[in-house]
C-alpha positions in Angstrom: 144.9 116.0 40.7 147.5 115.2 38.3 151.3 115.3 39.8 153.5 117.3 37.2 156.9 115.7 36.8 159.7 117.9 37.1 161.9 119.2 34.2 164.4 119.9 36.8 165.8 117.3 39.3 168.1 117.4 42.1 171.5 115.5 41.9 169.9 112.7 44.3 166.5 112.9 42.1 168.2 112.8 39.0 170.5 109.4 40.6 167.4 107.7 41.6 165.7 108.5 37.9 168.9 106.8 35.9 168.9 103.8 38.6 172.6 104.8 40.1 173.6 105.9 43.4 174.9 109.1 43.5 178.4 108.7 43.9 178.1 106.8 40.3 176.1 109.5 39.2 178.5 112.0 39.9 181.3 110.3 38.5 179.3 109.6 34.9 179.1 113.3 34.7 182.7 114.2 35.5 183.1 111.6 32.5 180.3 113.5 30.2 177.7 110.7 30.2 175.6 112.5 32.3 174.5 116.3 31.4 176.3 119.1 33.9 173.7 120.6 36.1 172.5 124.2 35.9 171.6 126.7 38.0 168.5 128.5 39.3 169.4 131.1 41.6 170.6 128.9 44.4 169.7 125.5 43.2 171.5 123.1 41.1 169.2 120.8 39.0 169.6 118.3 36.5 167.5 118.6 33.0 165.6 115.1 33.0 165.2 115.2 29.5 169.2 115.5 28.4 169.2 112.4 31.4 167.2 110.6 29.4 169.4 111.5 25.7 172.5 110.7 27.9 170.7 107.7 29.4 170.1 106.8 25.9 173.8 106.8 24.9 175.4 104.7 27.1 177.5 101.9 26.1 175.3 98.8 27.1 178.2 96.3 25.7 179.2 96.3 29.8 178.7 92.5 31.1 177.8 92.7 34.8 179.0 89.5 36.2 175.9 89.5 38.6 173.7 89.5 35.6 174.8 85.9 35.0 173.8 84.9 38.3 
């Protein structure tokens, strides 16, 4: 059986899917490089696909000192 992967993810699916913990994720959407999450009835989900166009967009110029390790 094939698994389906999910349009919608949960703010600690949608973390694990950019590579960030979720206090990082949080704070790139406050600053609009991550989508806003929307809402099904009672649950909060993350569109993977505007993850992925926001993903996309991010400034990679950003030198990580550990990088040069």
């Amino acid at each position: 059986m094939n698994k389906i992967t999910p349009l919608g993810l949960s703010r600690i699916e949608a973390a694990d899917y950019v590579g960030v913990g979720v206090s990082k994720f949080d704070e790139l959407v406050q600053l609009g490089q991550m989508p806003k999450p929307k809402k099904i009835g009672s649950r909060t989900l993350y569109d993977r696909r505007l993850i992925e166009q926001h993903f996309d967009e991010l400034d990679s110029d950003e030198v990580n000192p550990w990088d040069e390790i």
